[in-house]
C-alpha positions as CSV (number, residue, x, y, z in Angstrom):
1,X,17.4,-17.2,-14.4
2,X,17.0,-18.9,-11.1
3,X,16.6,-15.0,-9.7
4,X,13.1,-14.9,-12.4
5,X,12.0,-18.7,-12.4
6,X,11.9,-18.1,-8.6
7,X,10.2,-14.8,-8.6
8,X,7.8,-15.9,-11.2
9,X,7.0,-18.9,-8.8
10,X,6.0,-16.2,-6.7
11,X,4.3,-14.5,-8.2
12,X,2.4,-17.0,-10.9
13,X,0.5,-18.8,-8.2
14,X,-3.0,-19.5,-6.9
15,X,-3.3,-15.7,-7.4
16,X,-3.3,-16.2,-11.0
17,X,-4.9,-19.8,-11.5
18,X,-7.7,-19.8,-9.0
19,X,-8.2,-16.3,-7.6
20,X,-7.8,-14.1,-10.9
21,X,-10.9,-16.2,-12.7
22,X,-13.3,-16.4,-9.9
23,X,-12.7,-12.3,-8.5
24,X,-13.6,-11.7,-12.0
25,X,-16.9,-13.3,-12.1
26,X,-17.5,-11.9,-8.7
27,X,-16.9,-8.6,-10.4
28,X,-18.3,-8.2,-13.4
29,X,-15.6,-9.3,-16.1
30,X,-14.2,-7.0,-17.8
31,X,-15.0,-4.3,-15.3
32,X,-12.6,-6.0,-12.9
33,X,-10.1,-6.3,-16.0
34,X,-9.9,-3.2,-16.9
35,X,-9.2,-2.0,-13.5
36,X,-7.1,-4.9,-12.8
37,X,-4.8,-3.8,-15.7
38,X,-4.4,-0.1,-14.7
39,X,-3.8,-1.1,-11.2
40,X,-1.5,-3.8,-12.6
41,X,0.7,-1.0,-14.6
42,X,0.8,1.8,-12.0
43,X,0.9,0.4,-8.9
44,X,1.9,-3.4,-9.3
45,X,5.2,-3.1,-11.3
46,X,6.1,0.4,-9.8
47,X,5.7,-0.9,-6.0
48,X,7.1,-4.0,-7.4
49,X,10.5,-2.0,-8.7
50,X,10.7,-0.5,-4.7
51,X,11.1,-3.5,-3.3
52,X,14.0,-4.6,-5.6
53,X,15.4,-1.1,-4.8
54,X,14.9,-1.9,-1.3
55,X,16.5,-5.3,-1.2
56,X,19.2,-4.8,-3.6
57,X,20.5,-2.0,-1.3
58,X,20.7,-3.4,1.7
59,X,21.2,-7.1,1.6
60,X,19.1,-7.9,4.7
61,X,15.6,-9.1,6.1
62,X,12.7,-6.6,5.3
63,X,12.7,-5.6,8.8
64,X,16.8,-5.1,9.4
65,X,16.3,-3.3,5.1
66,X,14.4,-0.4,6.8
67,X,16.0,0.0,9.8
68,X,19.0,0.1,8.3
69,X,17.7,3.0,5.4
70,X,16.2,4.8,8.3
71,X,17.3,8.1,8.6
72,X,18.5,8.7,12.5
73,X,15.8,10.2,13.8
74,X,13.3,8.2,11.8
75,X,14.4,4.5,13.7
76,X,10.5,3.4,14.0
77,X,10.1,3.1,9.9
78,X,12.2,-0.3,11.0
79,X,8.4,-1.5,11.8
80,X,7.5,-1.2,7.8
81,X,9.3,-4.8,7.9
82,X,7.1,-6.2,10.0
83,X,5.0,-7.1,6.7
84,X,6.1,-10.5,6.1
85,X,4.1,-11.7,9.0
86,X,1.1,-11.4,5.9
87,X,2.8,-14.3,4.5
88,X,2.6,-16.3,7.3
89,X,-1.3,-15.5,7.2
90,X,-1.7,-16.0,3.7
91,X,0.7,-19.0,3.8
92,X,-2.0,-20.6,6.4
93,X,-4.7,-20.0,4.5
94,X,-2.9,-20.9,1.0
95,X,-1.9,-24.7,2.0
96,X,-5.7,-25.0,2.5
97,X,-6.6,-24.4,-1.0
98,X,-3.6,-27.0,-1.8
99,X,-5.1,-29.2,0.1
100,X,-8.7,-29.1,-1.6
101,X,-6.6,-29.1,-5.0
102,X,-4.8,-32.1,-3.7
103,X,-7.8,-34.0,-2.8
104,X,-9.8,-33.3,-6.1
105,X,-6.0,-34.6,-7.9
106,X,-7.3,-37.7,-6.5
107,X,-11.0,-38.2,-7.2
108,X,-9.6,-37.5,-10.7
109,X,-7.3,-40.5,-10.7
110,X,-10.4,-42.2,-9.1
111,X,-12.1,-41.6,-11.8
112,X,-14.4,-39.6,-8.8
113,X,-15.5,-36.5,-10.5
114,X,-19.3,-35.7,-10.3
115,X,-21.2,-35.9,-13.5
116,X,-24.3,-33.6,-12.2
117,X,-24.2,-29.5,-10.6
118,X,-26.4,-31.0,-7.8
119,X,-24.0,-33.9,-7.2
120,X,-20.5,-31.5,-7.6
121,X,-22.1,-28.8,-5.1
122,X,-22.8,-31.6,-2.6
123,X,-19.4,-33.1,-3.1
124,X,-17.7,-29.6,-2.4
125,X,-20.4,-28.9,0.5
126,X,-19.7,-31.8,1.9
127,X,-16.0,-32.2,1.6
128,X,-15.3,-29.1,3.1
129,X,-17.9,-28.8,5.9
130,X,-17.6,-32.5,6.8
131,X,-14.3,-34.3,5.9
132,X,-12.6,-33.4,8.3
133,X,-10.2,-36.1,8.6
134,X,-9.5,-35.7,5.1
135,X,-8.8,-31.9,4.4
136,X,-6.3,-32.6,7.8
137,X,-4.7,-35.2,5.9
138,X,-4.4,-33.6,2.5
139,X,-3.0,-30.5,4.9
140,X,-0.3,-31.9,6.7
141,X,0.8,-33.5,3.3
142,X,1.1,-30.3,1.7
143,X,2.7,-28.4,4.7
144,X,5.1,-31.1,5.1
145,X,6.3,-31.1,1.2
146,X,6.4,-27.0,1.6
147,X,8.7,-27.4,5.0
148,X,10.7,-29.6,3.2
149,X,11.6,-27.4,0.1
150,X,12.1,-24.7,2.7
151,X,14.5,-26.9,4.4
152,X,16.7,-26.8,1.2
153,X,17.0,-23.2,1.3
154,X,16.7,-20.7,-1.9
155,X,18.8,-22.0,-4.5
156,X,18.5,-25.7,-3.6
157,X,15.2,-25.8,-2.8
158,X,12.5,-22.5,-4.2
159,X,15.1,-22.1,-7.0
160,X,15.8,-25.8,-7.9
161,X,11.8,-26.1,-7.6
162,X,11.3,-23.7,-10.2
163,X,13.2,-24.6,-12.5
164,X,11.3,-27.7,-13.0
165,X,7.8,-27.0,-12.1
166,X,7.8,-23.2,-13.8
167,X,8.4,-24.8,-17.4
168,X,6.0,-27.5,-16.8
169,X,3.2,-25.2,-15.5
170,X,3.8,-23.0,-19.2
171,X,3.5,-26.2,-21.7
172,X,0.5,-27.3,-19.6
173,X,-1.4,-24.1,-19.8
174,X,-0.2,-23.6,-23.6
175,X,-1.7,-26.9,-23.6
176,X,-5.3,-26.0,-21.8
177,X,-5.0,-22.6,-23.9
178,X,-4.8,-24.4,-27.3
179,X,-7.2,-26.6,-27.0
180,X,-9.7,-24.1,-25.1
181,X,-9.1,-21.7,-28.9
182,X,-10.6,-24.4,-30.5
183,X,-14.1,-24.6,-28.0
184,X,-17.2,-22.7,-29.6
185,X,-17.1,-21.2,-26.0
186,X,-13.8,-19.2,-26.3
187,X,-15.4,-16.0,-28.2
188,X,-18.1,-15.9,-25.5
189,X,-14.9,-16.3,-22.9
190,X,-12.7,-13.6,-24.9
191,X,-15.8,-11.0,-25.1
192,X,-16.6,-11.6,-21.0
193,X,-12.9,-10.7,-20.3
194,X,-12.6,-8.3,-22.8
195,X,-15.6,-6.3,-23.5
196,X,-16.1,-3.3,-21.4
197,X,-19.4,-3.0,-18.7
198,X,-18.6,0.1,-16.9
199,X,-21.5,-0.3,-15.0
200,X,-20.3,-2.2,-13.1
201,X,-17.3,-0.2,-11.4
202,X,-17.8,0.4,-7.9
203,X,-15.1,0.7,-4.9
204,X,-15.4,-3.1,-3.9
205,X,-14.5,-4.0,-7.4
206,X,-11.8,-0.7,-7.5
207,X,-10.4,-2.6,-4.1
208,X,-10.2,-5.9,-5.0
209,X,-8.7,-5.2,-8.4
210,X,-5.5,-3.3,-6.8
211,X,-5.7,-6.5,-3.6
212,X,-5.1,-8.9,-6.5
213,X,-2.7,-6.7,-8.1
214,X,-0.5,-7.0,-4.9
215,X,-1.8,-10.7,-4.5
216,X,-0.8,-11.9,-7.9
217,X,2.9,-10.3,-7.8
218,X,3.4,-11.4,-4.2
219,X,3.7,-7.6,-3.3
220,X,3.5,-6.1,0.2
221,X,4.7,-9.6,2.1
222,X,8.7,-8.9,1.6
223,X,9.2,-11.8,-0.8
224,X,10.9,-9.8,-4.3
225,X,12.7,-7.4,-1.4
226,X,14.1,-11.0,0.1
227,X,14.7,-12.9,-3.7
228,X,16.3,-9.3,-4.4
229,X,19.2,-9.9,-1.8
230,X,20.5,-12.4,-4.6
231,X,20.1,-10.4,-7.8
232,X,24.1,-9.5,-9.1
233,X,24.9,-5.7,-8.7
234,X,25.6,-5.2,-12.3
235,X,22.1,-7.4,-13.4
236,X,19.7,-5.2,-15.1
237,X,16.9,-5.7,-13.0
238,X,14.2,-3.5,-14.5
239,X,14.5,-6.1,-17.3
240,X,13.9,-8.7,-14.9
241,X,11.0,-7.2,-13.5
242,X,9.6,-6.6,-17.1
243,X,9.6,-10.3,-17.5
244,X,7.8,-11.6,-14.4
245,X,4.9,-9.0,-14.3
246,X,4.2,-9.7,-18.2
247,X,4.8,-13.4,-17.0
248,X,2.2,-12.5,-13.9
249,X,-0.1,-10.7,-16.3
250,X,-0.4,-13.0,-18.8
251,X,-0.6,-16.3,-17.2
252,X,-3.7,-14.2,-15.1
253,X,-5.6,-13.6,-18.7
254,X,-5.1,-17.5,-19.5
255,X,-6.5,-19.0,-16.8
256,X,-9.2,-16.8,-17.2
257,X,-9.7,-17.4,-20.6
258,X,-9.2,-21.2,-20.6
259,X,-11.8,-21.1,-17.3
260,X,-14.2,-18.9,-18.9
261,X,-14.4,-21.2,-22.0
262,X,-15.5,-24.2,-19.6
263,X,-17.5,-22.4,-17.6
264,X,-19.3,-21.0,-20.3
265,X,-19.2,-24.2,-23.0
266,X,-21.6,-26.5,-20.3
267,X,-23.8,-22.9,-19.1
268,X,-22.2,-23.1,-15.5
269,X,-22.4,-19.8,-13.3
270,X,-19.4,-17.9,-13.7
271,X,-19.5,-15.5,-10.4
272,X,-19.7,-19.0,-8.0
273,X,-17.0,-17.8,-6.2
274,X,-14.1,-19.4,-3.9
275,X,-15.5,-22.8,-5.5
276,X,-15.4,-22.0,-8.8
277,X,-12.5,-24.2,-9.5
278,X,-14.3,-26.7,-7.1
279,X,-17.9,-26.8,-8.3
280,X,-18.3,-26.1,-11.8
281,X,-15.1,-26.9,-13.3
282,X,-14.9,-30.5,-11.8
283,X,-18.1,-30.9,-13.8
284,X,-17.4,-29.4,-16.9
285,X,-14.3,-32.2,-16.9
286,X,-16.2,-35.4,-15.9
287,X,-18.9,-34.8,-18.6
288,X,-16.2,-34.4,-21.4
289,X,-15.4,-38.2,-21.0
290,X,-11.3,-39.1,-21.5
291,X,-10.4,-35.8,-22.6
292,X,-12.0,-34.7,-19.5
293,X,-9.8,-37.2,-17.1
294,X,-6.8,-35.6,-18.7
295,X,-7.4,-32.4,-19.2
296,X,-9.1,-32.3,-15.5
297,X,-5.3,-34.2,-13.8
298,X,-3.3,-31.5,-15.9
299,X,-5.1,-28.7,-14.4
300,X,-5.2,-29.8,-10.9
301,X,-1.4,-30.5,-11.5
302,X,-0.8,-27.5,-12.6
303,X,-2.6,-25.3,-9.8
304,X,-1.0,-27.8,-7.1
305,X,2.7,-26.7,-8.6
306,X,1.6,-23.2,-9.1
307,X,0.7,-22.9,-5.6
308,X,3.6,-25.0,-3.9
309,X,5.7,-22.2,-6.1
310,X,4.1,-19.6,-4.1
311,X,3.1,-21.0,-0.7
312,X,7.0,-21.4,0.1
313,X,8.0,-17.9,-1.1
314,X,5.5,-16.7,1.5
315,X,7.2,-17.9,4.7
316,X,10.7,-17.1,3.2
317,X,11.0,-13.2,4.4
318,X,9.8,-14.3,8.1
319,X,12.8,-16.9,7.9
320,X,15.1,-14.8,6.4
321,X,14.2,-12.4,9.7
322,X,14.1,-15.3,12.2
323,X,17.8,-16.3,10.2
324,X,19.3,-13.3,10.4
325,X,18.0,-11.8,13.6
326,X,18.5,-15.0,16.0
327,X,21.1,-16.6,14.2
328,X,18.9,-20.0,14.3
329,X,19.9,-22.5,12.1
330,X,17.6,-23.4,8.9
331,X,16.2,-26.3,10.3
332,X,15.0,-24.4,13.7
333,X,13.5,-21.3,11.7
334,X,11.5,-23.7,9.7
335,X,10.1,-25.7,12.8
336,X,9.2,-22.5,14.4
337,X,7.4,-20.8,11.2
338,X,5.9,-23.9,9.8
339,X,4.3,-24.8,13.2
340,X,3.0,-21.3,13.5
341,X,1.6,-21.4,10.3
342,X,-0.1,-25.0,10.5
343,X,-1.4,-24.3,13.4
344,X,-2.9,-21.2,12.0
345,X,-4.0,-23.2,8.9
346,X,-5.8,-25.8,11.4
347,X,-8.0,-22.8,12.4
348,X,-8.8,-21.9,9.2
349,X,-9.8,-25.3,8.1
350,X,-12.0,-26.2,10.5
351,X,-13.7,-22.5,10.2
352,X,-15.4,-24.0,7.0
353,X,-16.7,-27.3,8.6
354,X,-20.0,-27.3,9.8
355,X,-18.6,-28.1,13.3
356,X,-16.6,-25.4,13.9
357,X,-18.0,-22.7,11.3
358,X,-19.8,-20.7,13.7
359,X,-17.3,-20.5,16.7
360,X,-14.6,-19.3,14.4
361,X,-17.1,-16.7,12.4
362,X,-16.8,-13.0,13.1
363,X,-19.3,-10.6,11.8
364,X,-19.5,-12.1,7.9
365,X,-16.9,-13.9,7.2
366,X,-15.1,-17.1,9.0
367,X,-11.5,-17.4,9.7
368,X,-10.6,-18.2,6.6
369,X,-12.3,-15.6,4.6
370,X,-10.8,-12.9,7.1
371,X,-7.4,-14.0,6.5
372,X,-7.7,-13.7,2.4
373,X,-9.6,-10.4,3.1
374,X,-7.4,-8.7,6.0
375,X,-4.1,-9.4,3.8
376,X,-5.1,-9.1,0.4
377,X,-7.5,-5.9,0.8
378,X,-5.6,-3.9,3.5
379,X,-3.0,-5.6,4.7
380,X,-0.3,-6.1,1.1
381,X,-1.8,-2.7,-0.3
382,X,-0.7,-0.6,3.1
383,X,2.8,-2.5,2.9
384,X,3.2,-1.2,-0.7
385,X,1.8,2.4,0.6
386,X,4.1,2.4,3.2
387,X,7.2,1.5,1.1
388,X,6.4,4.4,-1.5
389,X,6.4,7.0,1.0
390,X,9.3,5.3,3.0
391,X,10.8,5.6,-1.2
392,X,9.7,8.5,-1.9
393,X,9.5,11.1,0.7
394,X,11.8,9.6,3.7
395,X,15.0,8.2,1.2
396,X,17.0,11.6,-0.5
397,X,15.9,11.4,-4.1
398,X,19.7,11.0,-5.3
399,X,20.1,8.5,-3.1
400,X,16.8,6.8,-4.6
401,X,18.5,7.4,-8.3
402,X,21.9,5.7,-7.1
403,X,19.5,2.5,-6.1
404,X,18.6,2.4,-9.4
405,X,22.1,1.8,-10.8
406,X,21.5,3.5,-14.0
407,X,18.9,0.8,-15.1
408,X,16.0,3.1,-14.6
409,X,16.9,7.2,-15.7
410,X,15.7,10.1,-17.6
411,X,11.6,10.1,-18.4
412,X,11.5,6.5,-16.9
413,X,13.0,7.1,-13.9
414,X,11.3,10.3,-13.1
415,X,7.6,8.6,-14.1
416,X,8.5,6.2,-11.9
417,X,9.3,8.2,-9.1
418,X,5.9,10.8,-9.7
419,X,4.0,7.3,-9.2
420,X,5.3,6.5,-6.1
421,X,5.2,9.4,-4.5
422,X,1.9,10.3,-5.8
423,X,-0.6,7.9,-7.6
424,X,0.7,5.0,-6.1
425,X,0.0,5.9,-2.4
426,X,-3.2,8.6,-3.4
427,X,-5.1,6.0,-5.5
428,X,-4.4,2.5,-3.2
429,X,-5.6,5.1,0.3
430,X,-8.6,6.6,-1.5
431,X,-9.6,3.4,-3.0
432,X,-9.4,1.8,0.4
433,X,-11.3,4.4,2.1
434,X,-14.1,3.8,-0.3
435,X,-14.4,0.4,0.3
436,X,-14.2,1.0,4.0
């Protein structure tokens, strides 16, 4: 249980809450659904199996897992594990969006919410182009709560974590979900998520849909082939995994149904991007009256433990490394990896001010929006590319089948191997080409 609660925590983050809702209104609804799904079922959960193959047989750090796998001649596949350095990016960019949850936690309480579009978009405008001072406070606050679970280790600290916050964040959502079903709204919510537009397929929305695949499972960053190390030898994983990418899946369609509904009940835009959650949302609340004040404080609750679930998985793999590798104590690899990654999260802050946008801008995007876009569109999907060939055309099949340990066999096991070796890998380069 600790094993799923902590996976799930993963893997049910900001991802699911924040980027699933606002990626598809970017893309069209149930264009980037539909494509979402199928990228979802072949490569998500089949990727997803590899790493558990990977970290269940060896026992190790992603990067010590494939050298020691490596066949003799083969010893620079041991750079496949350099991949958990994208979880130091997207952790630096991740405790950002914490912090902007954090804040808006607290103009709730305040009773601060804006009550016109004009006034939210200045407030968000504003807030993160100006504030400085505050978006560096709410920053360090969240870093330093994350550095602390991390200091606990996995099973005192991510594990013990998730056992709390992972129930909490269901009953809220059942919560938000229920009372969304009973909004006029929720059919107009169900049909944009639901009902097909074709038209709008294209090899951006192809892209993104398999980059939020990897994103919402925490694939392609070394976090299930670290959590893995732990699972019990005669545990029937593939159950395991069944249960935290429905889990994944289905908290992804809530949010975006229980969004949707809002969005749509007060006529907001539902393709505002990044600030969805930020702009239109905050709005939707503070004109709803006292249902709004709650309803608003158990949604920003629930995104800020949703992504404190996640944010601390993704520095876990480079620790492990730093752990293993150096033999440095918990309390040094922590210093070392949290100060890289504030620092790094510093920089991506201030890329959105006013002051600093345009120094830390490169081509079209800032700092921050490079760091989403390197690790989410090329960055987790090559990880996962790499560890199906590594899978399945560098490992002996037999010796793929004895990873299994008789969980996955027969029609299952040789579907799931045919993906890897084939779809997997064919469909995530093609699709990445296109975009490119």
């Amino acid at each position: 249980m600790g094993y799923i609660l902590a996976t799930a925590g993963s893997a049910i983050g900001l991802g699911a809450i924040w980027k699933f809702p606002y990626m598809t209104g970017q893309n069209g609804g149930m264009a980037f659904v539909f494509v979402f799904t199928l990228a979802f079922l072949l490569f998500g959960i089949s990727v997803f199996i590899v790493e558990i193959f990977f970290g269940r047989a060896s026992r190790q750090n992603a990067i010590s897992t494939f050298a020691s796998l490596a066949p003799k001649n083969m010893g620079f596949l041991k750079f496949g594990g350099w991949m958990i350095f994208s979880g130091v990016l997207i952790f630096s960019f991740y405790v950002v969006v914490l912090g902007w949850l954090l804040h808006y936690l607290f103009l709730v309480i305040a009773g601060g919410l804006p009550k016109s579009l004009e006034a939210a978009e200045v407030l968000w405008v504003e807030f993160i182009g100006g504030e400085i001072p505050y978006q560096l406070l709410w920053h360090f606050v969240i870093v330093a709560l994350c550095a602390y679970i991390l200091s606990k280790g996995v099973k005192k600290g991510i594990e013990r974590l998730n056992f709390i916050l992972m129930p909490l964040l269901l009953l809220i959502f059942i919560g938000l979900l229920g009372y969304s079903m009973f909004q006029d709204s929720f059919k107009q919510s169900f049909e944009f998520l639901f009902t097909p537009d074709f038209s709008k397929l294209n090899a951006k929305v192809i892209v993104e849909a398999i980059g939020q695949a990897f994103f919402s499972l925490s694939l392609g960053v070394g976090v299930i082939l670290t959590y893995s190390n732990s699972i019990p030898k005669e545990g029937n994983f593939i159950r395991y995994t069944i249960i935290i990418a429905l889990l994944n899946f289905i908290f992804c369609l809530i949010a975006g149904l229980v969004v949707f509904t809002f969005i749509f009940g007060y006529g907001a835009e539902p393709s505002s991007g990044p600030g969805l959650v930020f702009i239109s949302l905050p709005l939707i609340f503070a004109n709803m009256g006292v249902s709004g004040d709650i309803i608003a404080f158990l949604f920003f609750v629930a995104l800020i433990f949703a992504g404190i679930t996640s944010a601390v998985s993704m520095l876990e793999p480079f620790n492990a490394y730093l752990m293993e590798a150096f033999h440095w104590s918990r309390k040094k690899t922590n210093f070392f990896s949290i100060g890289i990654s504030y620092v790094l999260g510093v920089f991506a802050l201030f890329s959105n001010t006013a002051l600093m946008s345009e120094a830390l801008s490169f081509f079209d995007k800032n700092l921050f929006g490079w760091f989403d876009y390197i690790t989410s569109s090329f960055m987790l999907p090559l990880a996962g590319v790499f560890m199906c060939i590594y899978m399945g055309w560098i490992l002996k099949k037999d010796k793929v089948y004895a990873m299994s340990g008789g969980y996955l066999k027969g029609i299952y096991f040789q579907s799931w191997y045919f993906t890897i070796r084939f779809i997997a890998p064919i469909g995530i380069i093609v699709a990445m080409i296109n975009l490119i």
